[in-house]
ZAMARGU-4260 file (C-alpha; in steps of 0.2 Angstrom, whole numbers, plus 5000, padded with zeros to 4 digits):
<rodrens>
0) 4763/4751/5135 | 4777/4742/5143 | 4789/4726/5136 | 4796/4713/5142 | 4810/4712/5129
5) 4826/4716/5132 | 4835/4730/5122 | 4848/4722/5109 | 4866/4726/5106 | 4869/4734/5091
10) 4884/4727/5080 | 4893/4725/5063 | 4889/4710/5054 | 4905/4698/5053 | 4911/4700/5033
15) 4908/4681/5031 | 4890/4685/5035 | 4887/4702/5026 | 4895/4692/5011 | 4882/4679/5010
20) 4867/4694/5014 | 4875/4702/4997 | 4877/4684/4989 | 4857/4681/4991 | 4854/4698/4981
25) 4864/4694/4967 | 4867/4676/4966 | 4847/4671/4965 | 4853/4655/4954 | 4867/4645/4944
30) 4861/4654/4929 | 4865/4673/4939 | 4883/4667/4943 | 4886/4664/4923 | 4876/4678/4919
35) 4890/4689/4931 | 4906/4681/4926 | 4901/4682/4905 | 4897/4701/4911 | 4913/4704/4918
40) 4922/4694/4902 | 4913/4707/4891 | 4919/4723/4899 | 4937/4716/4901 | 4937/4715/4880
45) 4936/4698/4877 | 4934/4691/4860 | 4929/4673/4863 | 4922/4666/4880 | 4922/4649/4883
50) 4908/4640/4896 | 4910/4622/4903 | 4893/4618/4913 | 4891/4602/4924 | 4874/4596/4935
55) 4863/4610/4932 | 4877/4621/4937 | 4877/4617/4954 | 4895/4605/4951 | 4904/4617/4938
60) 4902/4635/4931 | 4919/4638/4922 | 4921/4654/4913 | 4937/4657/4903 | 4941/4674/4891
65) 4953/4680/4882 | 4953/4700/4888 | 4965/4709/4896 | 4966/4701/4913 | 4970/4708/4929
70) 4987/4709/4938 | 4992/4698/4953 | 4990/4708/4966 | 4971/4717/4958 | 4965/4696/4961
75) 4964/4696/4979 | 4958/4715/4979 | 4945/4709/4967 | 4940/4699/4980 | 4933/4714/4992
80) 4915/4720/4990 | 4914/4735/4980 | 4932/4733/4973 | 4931/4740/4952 | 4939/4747/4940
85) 4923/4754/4931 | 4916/4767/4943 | 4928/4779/4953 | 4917/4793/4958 | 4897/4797/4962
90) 4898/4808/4942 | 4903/4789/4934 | 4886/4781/4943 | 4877/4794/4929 | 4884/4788/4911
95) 4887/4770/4916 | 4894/4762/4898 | 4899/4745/4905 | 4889/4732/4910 | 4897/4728/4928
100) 4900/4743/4940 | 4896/4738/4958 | 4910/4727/4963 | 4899/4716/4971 | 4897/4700/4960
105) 4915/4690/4963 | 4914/4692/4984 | 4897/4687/4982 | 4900/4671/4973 | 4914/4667/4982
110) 4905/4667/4997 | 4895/4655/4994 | 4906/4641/4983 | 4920/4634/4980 | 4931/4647/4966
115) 4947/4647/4956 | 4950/4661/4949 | 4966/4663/4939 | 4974/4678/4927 | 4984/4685/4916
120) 4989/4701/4908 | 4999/4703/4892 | 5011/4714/4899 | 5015/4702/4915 | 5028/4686/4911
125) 5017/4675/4924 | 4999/4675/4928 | 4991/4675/4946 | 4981/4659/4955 | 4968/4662/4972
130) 4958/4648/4977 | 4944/4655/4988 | 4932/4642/5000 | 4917/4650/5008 | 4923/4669/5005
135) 4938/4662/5013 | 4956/4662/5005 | 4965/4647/5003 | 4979/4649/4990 | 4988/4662/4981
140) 5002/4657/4970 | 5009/4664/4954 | 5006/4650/4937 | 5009/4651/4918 | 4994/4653/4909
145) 4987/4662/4894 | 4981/4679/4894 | 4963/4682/4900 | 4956/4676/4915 | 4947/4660/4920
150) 4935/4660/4934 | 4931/4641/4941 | 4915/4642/4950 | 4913/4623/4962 | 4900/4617/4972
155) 4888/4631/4973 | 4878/4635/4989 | 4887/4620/4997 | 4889/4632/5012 | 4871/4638/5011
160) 4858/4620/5012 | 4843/4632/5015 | 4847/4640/4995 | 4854/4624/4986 | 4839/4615/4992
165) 4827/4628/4983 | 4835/4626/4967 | 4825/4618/4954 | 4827/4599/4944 | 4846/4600/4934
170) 4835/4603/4918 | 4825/4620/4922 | 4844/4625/4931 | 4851/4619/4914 | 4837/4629/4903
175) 4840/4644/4915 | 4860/4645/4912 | 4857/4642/4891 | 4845/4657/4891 | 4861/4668/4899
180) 4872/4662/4888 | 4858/4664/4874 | 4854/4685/4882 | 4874/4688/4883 | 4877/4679/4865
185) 4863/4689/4858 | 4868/4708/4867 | 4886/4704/4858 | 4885/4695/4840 | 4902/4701/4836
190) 4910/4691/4852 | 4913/4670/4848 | 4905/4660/4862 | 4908/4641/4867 | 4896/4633/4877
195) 4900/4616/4883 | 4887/4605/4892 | 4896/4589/4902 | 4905/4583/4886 | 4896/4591/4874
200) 4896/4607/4862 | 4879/4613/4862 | 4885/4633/4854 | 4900/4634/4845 | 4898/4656/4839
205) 4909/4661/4828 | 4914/4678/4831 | 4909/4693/4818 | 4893/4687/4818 | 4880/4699/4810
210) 4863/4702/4824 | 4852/4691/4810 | 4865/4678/4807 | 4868/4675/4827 | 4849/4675/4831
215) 4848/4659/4816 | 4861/4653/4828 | 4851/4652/4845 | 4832/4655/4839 | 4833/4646/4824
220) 4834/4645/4808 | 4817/4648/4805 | 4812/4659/4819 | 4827/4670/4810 | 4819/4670/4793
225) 4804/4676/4799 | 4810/4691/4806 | 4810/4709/4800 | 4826/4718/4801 | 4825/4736/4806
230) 4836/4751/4808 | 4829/4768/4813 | 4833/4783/4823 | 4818/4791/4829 | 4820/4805/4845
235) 4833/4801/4857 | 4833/4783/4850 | 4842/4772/4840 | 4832/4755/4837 | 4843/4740/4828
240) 4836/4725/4825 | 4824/4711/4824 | 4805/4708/4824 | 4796/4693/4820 | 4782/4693/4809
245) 4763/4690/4819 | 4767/4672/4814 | 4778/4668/4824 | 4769/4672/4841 | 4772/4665/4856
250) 4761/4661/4874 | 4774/4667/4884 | 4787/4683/4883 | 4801/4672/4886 | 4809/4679/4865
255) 4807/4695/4868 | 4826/4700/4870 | 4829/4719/4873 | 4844/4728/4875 | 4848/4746/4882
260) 4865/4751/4876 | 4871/4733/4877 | 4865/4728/4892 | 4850/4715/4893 | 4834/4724/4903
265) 4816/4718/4906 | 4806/4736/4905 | 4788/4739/4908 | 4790/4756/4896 | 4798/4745/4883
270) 4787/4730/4884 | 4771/4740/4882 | 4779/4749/4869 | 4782/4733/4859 | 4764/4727/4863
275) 4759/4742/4857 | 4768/4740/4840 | 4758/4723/4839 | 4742/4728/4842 | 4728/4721/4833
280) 4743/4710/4821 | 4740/4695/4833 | 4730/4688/4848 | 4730/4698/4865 | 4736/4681/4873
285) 4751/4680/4862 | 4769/4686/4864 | 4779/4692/4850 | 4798/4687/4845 | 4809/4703/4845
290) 4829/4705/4846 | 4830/4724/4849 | 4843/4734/4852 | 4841/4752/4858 | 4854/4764/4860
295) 4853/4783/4869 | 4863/4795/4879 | 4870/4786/4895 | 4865/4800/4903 | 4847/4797/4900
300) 4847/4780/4906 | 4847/4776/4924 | 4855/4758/4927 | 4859/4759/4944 | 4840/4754/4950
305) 4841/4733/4955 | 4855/4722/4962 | 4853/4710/4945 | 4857/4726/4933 | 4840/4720/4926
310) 4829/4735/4926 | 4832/4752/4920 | 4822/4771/4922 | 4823/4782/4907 | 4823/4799/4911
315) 4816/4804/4895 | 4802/4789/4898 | 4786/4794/4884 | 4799/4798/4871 | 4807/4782/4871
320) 4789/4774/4873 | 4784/4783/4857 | 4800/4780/4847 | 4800/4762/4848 | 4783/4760/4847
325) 4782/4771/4830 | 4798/4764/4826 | 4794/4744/4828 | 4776/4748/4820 | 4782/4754/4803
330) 4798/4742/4803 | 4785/4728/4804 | 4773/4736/4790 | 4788/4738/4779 | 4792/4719/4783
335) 4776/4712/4780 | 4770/4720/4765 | 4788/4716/4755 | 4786/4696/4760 | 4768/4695/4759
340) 4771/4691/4739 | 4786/4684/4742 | 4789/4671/4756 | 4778/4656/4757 | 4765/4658/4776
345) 4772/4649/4788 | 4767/4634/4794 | 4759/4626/4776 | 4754/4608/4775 | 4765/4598/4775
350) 4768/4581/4765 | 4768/4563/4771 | 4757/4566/4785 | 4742/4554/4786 | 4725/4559/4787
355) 4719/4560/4805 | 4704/4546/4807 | 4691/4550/4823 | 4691/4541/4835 | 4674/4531/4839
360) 4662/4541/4850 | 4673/4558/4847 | 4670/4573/4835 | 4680/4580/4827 | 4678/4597/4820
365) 4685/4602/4801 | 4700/4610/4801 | 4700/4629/4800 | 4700/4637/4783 | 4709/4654/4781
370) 4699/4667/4771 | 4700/4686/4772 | 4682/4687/4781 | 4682/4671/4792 | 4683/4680/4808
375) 4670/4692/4804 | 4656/4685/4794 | 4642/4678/4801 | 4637/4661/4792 | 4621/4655/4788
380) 4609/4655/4804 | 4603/4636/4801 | 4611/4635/4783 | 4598/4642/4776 | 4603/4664/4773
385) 4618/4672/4776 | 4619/4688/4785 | 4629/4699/4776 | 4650/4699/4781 | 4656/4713/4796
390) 4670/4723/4791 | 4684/4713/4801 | 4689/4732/4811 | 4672/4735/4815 | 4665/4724/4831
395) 4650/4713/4829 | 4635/4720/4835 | 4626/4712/4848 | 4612/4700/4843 | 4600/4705/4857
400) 4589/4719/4857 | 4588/4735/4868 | 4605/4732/4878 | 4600/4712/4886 | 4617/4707/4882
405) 4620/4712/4901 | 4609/4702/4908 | 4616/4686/4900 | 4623/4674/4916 | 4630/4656/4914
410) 4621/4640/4914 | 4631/4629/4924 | 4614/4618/4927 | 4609/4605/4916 | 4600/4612/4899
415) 4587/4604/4891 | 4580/4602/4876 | 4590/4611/4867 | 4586/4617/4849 | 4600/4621/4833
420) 4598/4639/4829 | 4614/4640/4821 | 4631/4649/4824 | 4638/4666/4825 | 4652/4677/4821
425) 4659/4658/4820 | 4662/4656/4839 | 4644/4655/4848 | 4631/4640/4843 | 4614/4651/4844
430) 4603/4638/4853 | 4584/4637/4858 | 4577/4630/4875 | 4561/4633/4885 | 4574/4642/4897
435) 4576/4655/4883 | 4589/4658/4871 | 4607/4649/4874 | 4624/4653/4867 | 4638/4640/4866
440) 4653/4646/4866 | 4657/4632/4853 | 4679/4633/4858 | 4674/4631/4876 | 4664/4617/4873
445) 4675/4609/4861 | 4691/4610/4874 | 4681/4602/4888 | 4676/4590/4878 | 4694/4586/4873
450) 4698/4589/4891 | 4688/4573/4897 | 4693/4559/4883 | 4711/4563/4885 | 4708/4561/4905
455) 4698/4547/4901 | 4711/4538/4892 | 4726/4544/4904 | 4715/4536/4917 | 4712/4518/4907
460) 4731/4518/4902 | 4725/4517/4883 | 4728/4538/4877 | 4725/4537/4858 | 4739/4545/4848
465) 4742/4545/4829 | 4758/4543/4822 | 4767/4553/4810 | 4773/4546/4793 | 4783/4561/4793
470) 4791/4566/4810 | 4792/4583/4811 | 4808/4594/4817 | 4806/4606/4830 | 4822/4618/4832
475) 4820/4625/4851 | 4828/4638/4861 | 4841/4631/4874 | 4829/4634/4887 | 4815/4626/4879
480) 4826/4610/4875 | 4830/4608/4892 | 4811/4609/4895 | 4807/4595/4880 | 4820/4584/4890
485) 4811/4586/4903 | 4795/4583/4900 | 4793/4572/4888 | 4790/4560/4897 | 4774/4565/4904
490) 4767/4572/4886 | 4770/4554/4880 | 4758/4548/4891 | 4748/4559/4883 | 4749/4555/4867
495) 4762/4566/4862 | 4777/4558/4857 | 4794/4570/4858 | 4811/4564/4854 | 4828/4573/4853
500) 4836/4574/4837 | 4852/4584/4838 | 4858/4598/4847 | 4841/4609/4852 | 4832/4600/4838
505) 4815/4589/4844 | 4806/4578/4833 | 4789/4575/4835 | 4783/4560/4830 | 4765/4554/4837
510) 4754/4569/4844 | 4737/4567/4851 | 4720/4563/4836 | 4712/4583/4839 | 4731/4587/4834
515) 4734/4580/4819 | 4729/4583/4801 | 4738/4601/4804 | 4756/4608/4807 | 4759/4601/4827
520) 4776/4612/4830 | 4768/4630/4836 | 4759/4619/4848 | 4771/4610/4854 | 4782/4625/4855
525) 4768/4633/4866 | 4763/4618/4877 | 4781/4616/4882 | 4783/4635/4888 | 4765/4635/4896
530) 4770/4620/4907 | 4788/4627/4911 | 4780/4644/4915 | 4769/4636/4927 | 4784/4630/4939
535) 4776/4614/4941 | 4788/4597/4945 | 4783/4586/4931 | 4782/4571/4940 | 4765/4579/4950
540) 4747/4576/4948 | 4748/4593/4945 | 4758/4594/4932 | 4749/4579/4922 | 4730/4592/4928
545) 4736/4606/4920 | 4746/4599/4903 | 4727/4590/4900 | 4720/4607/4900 | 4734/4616/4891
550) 4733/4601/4879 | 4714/4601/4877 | 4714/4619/4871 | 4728/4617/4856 | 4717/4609/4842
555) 4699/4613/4848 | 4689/4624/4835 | 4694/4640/4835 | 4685/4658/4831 | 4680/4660/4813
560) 4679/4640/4810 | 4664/4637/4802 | 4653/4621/4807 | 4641/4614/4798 | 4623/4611/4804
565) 4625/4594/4808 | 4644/4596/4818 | 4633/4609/4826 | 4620/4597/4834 | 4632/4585/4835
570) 4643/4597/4847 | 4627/4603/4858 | 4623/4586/4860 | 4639/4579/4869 | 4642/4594/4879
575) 4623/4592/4885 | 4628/4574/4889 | 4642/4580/4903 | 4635/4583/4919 | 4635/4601/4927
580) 4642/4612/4930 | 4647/4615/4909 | 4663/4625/4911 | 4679/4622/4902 | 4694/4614/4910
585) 4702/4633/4916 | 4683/4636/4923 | 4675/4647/4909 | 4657/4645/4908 | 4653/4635/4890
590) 4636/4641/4891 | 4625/4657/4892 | 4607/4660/4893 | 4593/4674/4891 | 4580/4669/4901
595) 4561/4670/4893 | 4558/4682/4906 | 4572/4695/4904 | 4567/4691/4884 | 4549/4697/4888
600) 4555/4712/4898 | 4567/4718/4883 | 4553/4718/4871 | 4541/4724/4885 | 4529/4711/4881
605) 4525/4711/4901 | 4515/4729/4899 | 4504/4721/4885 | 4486/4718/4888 | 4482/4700/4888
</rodrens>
């Protein structure tokens, strides 16, 4: 087949250019630039590392240490692209021990900012000063200073439009760049840290720190008591560190920290291997908390696999799966069996608050009572006998006879006369109807029913809320701080009322009726990361769609609650009163149905003489 097009010259990229190509694989954000800089403060053996961020870090990323700096004329050969000191021959790329080695992440930046970088060493009298713009030098000149080096990061992307207009609001930039700082601080607890924010001190980390004291520091003081210390070699591993207990489950992975010889990785062997541990101790839709650490031969560990030093491929891959999975496991069995007696659960009542009153036209379901066989028990079908309880490892039998569970579908048409059976396993409402037999999933139909008076009331400008006598305190990571900031307005106008109250600390002080009357922080710990997980802009339609849904589902009965006959009918009927099709705001179906038909066809009445 025959072209048109005319052959191409081929040629080498100009170094202004290539330097922007390597800049767009390292520098995806502000938050990489920091992430680099503190990288290359660590390997030189710094002690203390100061940050000053302004505007998201898109004005200012300053990064000053007090390690053993570089020479004059090793500035400007810093500079080059694959200029180091920490790899010298193909053997080093095989026991990698520092946490920069590919010499790319200074050119990179400086190609696409404007950068000051300025050191010293201990045995040189002055100190150097380059002043790059674009990749290009502008200055070099010999200044007093302190040991260390300072690397002043300006006006990032001003040279690339296309990338600075891709980077998100100053706040999600902001949460970004804390949750660097919070990784580095976390990989290093014995390094002191300075994090400044415009004009203001939000980490001040003393150096000596011990892994649990640090975590208190950036995670909280709760999150920190909450959280099993462990220390095991197992195989060609050495696990140190942190787990929390199932109780402080997240939605999102966003506090699961782990660490390969030092260095901050996100692993799908080690991931599984921590959900694995977890198992069956919380919700498959909930994340755990974990500071680990793991250290092993450098030699088994391949760091050399992604331009962000993010990822890793163990050579020895199912050892190091089953050591931290066996490892975590009996680290959090030891933990939980010494504080079952002795630590108060987590999230108690709490004094002060007022008692949540319904609003007219609502219901409002009892609040969950815990006992040791709520999720597995059937109640009483129609109060009147109990079926005996199901052991809590076992699964619950079907209800339905000879394998019709399979031909269950939704009912997203109108149902009609419906009849209170009762309720199962404490999540389905068991319902009669000349259709056949219909099961509510009773949480489904609770959230959409949530769903639509909070949309209501968005909609008339009148959301109910209800205040707390008590406001309660909230400690949140950087990142999630930054995402309070920025979405509180909007959950206001959803009846949640969120206000800072120093440093990463959040009050809440009104939340939404179906919220009240029980401990609103995990939820508002959850709806915050849900809604910045989504990437939406808050001030969207979208944004406002989705927190009503996420909203909806926190408070809405749950599996195990037990309703009583009335809250039963009184359920069925106002989720009959919607109008099809019955699904709940993410689209699950709140109904299924058994026809009478495939209900004569299991029992094989079809074949009997008339």
């Amino acid at each position: 087949m025959e072209t048109s097009a005319t052959p191409k010259a081929i040629r080498l990229l100009p170094e202004e250019v290539s330097n922007q190509i390597a800049a767009g694989e390292v520098v995806e954000r502000p938050a990489s630039v920091l992430k680099e800089l503190m990288e290359n403060s660590l390997d030189a053996g710094a002690g203390r590392i100061g940050v000053e961020i302004a505007a998201g870090g898109r004005r200012l990323i300053r990064v000053v240490d007090d390690g053993v700096g570089m020479l004059p004329d090793d500035l400007l050969l810093a500079l080059e692209r694959h200029a180091t000191s920490k790899v010298a021959t193909a053997e080093d790329l095989t026991h990698i021990a520092s946490l920069g080695f590919r010499g790319e992440a200074l050119p990179s930046i400086a190609a696409v900012s404007r950068m000051t970088l300025r050191s010293r060493t201990a045995s040189a009298e002055a100190g150097g000063l380059v002043q790059v713009q674009g990749g290009k030098v502008m200055a070099v000149e010999e200044v007093g200073c302190p040991v260390g080096t300072l690397v002043e990061v300006r006006d990032l992307f001003f040279n690339t439009p296309a990338r600075r207009k891709f980077l998100k609001s100053q706040a999600t930039e902001s949460g970004h760049l804390a949750g660097a700082l919070v990784r580095l601080a976390l990989a290093q607890p014995q390094v002191a840290f300075r994090y400044t924010v415009g004009n203001q001190v939000t980490y001040d980390l003393p150096a000596g720190q011990d892994l649990a004291s640090r975590a208190g520091s950036l995670l909280g003081r709760n999150t920190a008591e909450n959280m099993v210390r462990l220390d095991e070699e197992q195989g060609p591993l050495r696990l140190q560190g942190l787990a929390g207990l199932p109780s402080l489950s997240r939605s999102a992975a966003d506090q699961i920290y782990t660490f390969v010889n030092g260095r901050f990785v996100r692993d799908k062997v080690l991931l599984h291997a921590i959900y694995q541990a977890y198992r069956g101790l919380m919700p498959d839709n909930r994340r755990p908390v974990v500071v680990l650490h793991l250290s092993l031969d450098p030699e088994q560990v391949d760091v050399n696999v992604h331009p962000a030093k993010t990822e890793v491929r163990f050579t020895l891959q199912q050892e190091v799966h089953q050591a931290l999975a066996g490892a975590l496991r009996r680290g959090l069995g030891r933990g939980q069996t010494s504080r079952h007696a002795s630590r108060p659960s987590v999230g108690g009542p709490h004094q002060g608050r007022p008692k949540p009153q319904p609003e007219r036209g609502s219901w409002t379901p009892p609040r969950p009572q815990a006992s040791p066989t709520s999720a597995g028990s059937n109640p009483a079908v129609g109060g009147r006998v109990a079926e005996p309880s199901t052991p809590a490892a076992a699964p619950p039998k079907s209800p339905l006879p000879g394998g019709s569970a399979n031909r269950l579908r939704p009912l997203y048409s109108k149902a009609e006369e419906l009849t209170v059976i009762g309720q199962l396993h404490g999540l389905y409402v068991l319902c009669s109807s000349p259709q056949g037999l219909i099961l509510v999933d009773q949480h489904a139909a609770h959230e959409r029913l949530t769903y639509e008076r909070l949309k209501a009331g968005l909609a008339r400008g009148e959301m109910p809320r209800q205040g707390l006598l008590t406001p309660q305190t909230l400690e949140l990571t950087p990142g999630e701080a930054a995402w309070a900031g920025e979405q509180a307005a909007q959950w206001a106008r959803m009846g949640l009322e969120l206000e800072p109250f120093g440093g990463n600390t959040w009050a809440i002080r009104a939340v939404p009726p179906h919220l009240a009357g029980g401990d609103p922080r995990p939820a508002v710990r959850d709806l915050l990361s849900q809604m910045s997980a989504s990437g939406l802009p808050v001030d969207t339609p979208e944004f406002i769609e989705t927190a009503l849904r996420s909203l909806a589902c926190h408070g809405s009965v749950r599996q195990g609650q037990r309703l009583k006959p009335a809250e039963l009918e009184e359920l069925v009927d106002r989720i009959c009163a919607l109008p099809p099709p019955l699904t709940c705001p993410h689209g699950r179906p709140v109904m299924l149905l058994l026809s009478r038909h495939e209900l004569d066809r299991s029992f094989k009445r079809g074949s009997e003489p008339s």
